[in-house]
Backbone as XML, in Angstrom:
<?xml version="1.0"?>
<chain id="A" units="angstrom">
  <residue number="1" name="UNK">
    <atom name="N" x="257.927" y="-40.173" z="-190.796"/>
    <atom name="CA" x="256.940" y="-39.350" z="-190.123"/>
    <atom name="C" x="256.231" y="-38.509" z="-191.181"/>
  </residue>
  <residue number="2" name="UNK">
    <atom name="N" x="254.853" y="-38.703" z="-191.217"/>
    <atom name="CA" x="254.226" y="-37.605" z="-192.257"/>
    <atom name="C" x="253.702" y="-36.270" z="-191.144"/>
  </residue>
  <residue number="3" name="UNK">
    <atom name="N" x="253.958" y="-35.011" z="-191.525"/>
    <atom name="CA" x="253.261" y="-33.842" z="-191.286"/>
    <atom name="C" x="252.289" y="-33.622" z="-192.573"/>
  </residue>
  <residue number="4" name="UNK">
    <atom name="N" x="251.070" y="-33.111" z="-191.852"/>
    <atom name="CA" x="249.864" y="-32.642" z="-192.423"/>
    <atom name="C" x="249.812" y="-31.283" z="-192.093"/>
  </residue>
  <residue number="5" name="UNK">
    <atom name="N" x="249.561" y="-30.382" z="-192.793"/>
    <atom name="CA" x="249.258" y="-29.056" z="-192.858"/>
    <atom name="C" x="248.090" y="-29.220" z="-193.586"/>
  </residue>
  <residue number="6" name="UNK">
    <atom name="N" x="247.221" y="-28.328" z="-192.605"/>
    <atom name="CA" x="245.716" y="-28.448" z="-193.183"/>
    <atom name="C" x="245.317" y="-27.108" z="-193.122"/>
  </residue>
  <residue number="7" name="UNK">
    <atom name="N" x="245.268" y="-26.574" z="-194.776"/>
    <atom name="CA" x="244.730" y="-25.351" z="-194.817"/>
    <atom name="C" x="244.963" y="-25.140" z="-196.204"/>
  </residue>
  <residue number="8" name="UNK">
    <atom name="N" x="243.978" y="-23.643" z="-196.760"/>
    <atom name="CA" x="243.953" y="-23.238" z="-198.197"/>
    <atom name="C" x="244.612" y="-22.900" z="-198.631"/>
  </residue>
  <residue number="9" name="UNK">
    <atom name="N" x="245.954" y="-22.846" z="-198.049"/>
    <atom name="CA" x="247.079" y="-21.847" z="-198.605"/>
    <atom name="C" x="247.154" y="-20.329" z="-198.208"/>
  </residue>
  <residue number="10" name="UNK">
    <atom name="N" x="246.461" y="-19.905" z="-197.552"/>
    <atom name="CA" x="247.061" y="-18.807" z="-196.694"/>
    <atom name="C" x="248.041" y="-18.409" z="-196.404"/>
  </residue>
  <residue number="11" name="UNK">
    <atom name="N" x="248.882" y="-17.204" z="-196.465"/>
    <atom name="CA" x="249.543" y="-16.733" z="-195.722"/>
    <atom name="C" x="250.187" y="-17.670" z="-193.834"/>
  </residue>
  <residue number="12" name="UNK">
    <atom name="N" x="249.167" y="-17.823" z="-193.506"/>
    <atom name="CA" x="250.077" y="-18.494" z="-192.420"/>
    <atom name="C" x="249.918" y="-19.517" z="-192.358"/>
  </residue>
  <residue number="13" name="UNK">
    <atom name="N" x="249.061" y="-20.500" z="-193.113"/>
    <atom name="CA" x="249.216" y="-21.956" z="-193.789"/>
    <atom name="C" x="250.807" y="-22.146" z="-194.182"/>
  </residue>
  <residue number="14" name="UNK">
    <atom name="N" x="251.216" y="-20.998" z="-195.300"/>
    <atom name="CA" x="252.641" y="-21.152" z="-196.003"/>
    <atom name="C" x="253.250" y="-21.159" z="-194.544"/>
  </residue>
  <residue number="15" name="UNK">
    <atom name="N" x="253.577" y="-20.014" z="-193.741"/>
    <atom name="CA" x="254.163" y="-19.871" z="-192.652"/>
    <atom name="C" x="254.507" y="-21.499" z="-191.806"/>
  </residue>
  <residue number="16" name="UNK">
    <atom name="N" x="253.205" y="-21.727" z="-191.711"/>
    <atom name="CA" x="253.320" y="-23.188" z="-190.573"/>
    <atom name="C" x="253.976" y="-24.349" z="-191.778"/>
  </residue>
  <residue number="17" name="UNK">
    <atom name="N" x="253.804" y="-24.193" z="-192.666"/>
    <atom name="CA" x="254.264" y="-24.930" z="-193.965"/>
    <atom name="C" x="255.933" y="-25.084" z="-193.160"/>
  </residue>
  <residue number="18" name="UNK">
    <atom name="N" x="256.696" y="-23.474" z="-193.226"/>
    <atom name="CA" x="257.886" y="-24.034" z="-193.113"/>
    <atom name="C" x="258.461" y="-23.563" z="-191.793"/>
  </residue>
  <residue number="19" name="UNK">
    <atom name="N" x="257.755" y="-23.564" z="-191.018"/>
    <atom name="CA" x="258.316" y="-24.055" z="-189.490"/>
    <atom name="C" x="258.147" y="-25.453" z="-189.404"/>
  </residue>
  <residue number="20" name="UNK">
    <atom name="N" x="257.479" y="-26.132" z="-189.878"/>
    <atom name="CA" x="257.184" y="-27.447" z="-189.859"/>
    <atom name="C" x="258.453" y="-28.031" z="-190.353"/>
  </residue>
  <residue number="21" name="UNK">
    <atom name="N" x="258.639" y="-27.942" z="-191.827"/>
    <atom name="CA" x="259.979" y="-28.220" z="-192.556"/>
    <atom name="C" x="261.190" y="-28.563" z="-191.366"/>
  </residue>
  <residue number="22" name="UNK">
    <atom name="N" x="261.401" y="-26.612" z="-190.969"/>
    <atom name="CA" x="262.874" y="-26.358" z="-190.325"/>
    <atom name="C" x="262.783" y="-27.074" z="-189.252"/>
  </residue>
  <residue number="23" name="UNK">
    <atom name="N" x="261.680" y="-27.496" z="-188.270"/>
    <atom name="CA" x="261.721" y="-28.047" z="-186.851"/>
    <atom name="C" x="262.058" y="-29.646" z="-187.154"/>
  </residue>
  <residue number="24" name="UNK">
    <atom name="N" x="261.254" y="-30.349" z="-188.344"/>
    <atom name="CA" x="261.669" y="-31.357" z="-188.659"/>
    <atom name="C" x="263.085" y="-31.580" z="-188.913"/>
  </residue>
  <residue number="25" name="UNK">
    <atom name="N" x="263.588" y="-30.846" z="-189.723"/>
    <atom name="CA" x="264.982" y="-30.652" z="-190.068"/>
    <atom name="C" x="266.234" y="-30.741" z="-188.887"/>
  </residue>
  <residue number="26" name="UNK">
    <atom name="N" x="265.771" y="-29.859" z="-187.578"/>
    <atom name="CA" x="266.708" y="-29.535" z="-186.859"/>
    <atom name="C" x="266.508" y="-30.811" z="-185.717"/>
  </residue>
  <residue number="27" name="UNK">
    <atom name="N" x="265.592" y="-31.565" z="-185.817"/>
    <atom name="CA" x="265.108" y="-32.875" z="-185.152"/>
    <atom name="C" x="265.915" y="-33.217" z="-185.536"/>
  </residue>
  <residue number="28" name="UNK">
    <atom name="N" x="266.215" y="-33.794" z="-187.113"/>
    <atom name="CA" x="266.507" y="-34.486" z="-187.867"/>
    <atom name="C" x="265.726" y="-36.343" z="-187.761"/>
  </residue>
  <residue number="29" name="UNK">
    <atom name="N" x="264.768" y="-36.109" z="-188.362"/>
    <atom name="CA" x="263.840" y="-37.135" z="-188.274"/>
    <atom name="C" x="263.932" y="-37.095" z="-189.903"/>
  </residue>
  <residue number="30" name="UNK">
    <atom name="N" x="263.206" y="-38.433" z="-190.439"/>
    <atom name="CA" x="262.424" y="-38.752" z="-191.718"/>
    <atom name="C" x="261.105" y="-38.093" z="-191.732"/>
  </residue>
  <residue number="31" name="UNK">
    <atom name="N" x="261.261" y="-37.584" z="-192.738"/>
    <atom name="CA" x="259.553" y="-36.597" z="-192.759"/>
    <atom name="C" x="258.940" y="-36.144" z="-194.259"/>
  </residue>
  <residue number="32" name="UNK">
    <atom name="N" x="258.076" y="-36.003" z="-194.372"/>
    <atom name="CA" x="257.195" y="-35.999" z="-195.572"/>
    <atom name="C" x="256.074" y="-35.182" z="-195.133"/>
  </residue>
  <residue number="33" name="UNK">
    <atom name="N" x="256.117" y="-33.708" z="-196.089"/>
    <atom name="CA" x="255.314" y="-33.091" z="-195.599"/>
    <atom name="C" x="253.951" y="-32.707" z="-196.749"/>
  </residue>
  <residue number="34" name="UNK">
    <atom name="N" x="252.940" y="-33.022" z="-196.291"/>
    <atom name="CA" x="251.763" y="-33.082" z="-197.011"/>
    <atom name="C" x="250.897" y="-31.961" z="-197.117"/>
  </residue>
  <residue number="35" name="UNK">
    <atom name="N" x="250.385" y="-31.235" z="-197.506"/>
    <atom name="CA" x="249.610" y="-30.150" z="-197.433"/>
    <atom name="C" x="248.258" y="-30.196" z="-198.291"/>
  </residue>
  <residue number="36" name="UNK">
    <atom name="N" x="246.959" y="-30.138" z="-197.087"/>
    <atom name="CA" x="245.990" y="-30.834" z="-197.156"/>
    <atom name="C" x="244.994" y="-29.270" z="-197.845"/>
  </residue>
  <residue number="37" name="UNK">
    <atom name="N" x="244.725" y="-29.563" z="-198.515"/>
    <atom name="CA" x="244.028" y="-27.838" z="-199.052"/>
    <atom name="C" x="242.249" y="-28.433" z="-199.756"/>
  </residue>
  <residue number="38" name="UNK">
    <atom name="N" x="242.170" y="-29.052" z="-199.382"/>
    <atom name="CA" x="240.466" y="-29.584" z="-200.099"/>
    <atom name="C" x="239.802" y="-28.893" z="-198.836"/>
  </residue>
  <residue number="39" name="UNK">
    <atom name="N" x="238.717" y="-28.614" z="-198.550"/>
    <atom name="CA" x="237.799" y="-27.950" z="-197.314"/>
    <atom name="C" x="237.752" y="-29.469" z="-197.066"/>
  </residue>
  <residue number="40" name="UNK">
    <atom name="N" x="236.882" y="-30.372" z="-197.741"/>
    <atom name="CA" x="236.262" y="-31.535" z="-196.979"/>
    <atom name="C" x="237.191" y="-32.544" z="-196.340"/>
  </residue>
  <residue number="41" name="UNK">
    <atom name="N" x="238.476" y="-32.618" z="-196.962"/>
    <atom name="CA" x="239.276" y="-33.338" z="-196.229"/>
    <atom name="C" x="240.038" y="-32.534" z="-195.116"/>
  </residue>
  <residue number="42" name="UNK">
    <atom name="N" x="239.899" y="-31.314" z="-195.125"/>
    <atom name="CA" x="240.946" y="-30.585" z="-194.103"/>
    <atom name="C" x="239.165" y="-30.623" z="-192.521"/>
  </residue>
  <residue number="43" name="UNK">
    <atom name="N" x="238.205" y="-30.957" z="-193.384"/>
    <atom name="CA" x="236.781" y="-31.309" z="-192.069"/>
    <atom name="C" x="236.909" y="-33.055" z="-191.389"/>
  </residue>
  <residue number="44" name="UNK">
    <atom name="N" x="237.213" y="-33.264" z="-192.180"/>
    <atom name="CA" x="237.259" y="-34.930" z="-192.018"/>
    <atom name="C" x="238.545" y="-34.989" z="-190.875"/>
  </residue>
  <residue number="45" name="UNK">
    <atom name="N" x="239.283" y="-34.689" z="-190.670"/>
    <atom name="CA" x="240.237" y="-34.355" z="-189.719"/>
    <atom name="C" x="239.304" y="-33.396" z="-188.749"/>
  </residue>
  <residue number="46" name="UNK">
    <atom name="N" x="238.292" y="-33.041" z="-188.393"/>
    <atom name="CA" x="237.460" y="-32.287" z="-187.375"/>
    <atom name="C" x="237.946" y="-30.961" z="-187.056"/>
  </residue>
  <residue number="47" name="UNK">
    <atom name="N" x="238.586" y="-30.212" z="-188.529"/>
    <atom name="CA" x="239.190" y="-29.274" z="-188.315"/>
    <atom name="C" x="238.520" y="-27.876" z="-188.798"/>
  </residue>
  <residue number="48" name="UNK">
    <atom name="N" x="238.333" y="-27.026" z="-188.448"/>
    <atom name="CA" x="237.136" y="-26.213" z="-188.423"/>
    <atom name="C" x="238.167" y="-24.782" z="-188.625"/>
  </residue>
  <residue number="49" name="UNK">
    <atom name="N" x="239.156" y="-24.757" z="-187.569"/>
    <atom name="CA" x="239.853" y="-23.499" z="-188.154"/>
    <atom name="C" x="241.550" y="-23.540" z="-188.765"/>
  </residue>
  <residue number="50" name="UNK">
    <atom name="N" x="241.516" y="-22.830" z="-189.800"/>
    <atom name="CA" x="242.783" y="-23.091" z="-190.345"/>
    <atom name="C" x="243.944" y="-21.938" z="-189.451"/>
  </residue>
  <residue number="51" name="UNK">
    <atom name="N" x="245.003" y="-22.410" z="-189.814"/>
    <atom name="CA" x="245.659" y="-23.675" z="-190.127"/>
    <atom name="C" x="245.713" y="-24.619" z="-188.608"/>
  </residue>
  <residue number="52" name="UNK">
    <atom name="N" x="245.882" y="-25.928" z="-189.592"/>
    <atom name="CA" x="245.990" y="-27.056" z="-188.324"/>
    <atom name="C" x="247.262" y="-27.088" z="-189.190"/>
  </residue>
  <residue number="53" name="UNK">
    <atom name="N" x="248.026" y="-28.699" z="-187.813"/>
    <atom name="CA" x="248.767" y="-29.303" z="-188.472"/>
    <atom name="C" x="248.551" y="-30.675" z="-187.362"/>
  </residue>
  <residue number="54" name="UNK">
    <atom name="N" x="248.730" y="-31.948" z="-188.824"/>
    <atom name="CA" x="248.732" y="-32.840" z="-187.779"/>
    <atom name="C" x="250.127" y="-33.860" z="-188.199"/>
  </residue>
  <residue number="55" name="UNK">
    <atom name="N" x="250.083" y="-34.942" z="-186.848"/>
    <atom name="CA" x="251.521" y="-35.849" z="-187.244"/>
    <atom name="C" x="251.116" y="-36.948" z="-187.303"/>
  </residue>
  <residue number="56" name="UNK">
    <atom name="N" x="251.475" y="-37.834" z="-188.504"/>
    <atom name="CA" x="251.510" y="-39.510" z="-187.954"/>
    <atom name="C" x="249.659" y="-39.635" z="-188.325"/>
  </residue>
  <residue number="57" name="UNK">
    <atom name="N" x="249.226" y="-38.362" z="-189.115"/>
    <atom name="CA" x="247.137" y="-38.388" z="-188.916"/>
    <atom name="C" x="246.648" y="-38.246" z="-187.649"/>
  </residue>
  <residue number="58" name="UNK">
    <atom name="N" x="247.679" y="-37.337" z="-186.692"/>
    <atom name="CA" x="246.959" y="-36.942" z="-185.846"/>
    <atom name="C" x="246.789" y="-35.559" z="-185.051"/>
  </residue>
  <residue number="59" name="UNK">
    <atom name="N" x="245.930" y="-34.742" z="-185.385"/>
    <atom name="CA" x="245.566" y="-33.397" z="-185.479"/>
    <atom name="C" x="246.634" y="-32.951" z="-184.192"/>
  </residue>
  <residue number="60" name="UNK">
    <atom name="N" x="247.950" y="-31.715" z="-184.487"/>
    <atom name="CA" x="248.680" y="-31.650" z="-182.750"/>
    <atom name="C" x="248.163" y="-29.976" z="-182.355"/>
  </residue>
  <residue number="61" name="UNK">
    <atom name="N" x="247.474" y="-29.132" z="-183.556"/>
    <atom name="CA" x="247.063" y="-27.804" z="-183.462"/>
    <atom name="C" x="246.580" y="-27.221" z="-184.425"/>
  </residue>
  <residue number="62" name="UNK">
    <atom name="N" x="245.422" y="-26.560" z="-183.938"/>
    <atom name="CA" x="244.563" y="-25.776" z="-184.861"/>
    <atom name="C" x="244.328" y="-24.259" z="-184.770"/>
  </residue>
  <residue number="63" name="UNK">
    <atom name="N" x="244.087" y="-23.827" z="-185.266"/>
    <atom name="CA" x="243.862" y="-22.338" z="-185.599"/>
    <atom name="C" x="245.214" y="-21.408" z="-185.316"/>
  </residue>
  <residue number="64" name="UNK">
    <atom name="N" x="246.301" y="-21.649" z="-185.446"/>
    <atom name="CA" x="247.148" y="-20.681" z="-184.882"/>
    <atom name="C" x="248.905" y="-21.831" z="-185.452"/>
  </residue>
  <residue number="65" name="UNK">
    <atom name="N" x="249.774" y="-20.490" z="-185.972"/>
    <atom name="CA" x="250.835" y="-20.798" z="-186.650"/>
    <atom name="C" x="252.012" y="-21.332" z="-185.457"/>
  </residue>
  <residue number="66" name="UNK">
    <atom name="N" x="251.987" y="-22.123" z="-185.417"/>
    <atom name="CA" x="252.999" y="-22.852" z="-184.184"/>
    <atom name="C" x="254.480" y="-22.258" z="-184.669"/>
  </residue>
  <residue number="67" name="UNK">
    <atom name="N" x="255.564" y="-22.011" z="-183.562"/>
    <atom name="CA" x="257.169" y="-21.711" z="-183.698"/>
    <atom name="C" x="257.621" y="-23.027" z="-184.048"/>
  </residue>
  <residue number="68" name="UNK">
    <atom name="N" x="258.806" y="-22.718" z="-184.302"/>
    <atom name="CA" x="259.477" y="-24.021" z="-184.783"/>
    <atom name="C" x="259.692" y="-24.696" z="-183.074"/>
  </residue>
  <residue number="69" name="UNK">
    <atom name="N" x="260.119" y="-23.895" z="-182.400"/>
    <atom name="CA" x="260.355" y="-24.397" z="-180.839"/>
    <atom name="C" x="259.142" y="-25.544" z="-180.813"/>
  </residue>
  <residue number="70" name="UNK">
    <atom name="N" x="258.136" y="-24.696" z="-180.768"/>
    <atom name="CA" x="256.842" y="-25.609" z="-180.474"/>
    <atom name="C" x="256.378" y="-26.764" z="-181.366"/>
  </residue>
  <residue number="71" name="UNK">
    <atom name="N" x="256.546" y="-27.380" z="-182.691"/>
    <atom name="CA" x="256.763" y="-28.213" z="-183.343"/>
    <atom name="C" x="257.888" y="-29.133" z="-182.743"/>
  </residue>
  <residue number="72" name="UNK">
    <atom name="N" x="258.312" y="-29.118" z="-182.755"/>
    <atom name="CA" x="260.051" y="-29.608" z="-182.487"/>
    <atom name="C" x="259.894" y="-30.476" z="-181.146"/>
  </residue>
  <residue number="73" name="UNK">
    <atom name="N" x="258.939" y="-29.616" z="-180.265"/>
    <atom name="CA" x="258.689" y="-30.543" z="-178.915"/>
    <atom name="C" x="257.555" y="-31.698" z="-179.212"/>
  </residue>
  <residue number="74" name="UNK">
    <atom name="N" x="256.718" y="-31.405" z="-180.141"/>
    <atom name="CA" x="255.424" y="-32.318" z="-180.885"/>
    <atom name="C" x="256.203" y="-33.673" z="-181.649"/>
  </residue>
  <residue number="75" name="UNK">
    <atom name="N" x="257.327" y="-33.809" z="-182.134"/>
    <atom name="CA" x="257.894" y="-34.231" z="-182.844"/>
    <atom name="C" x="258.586" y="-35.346" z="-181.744"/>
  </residue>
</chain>
């Protein structure tokens, strides 16, 4: 499973960075987590406010730092 984190590195970019990690973790799935920080590729995904995150290349939330709860059910 790849996770995409799409954002400049922000403060809650890092944040969603590792709720992403721990929710994957406590799944316990295969995962690879990517962190997308170019503007034009984090647009090309139709993503306009940071942070997103997407799974599998497919956008699951944008503008706002998801809980691990809420990852975990995306997963």
């Amino acid at each position: 499973m790849k996770i995409q984190i799409l954002g400049t590195g922000c403060a809650k970019c890092i944040k969603l960075t590792e709720n992403a990690e721990k929710a994957a973790k406590e799944v316990g799935v295969d995962f690879e987590i990517e962190k997308v920080t170019d503007i034009n590729e984090i647009m090309e995904f139709g993503v306009m406010f940071t942070p997103g995150i997407a799974i599998d290349g497919q956008v699951k939330s944008v503008g706002k730092v998801l809980s691990v709860e809420e990852i975990k059910k995306m997963l």
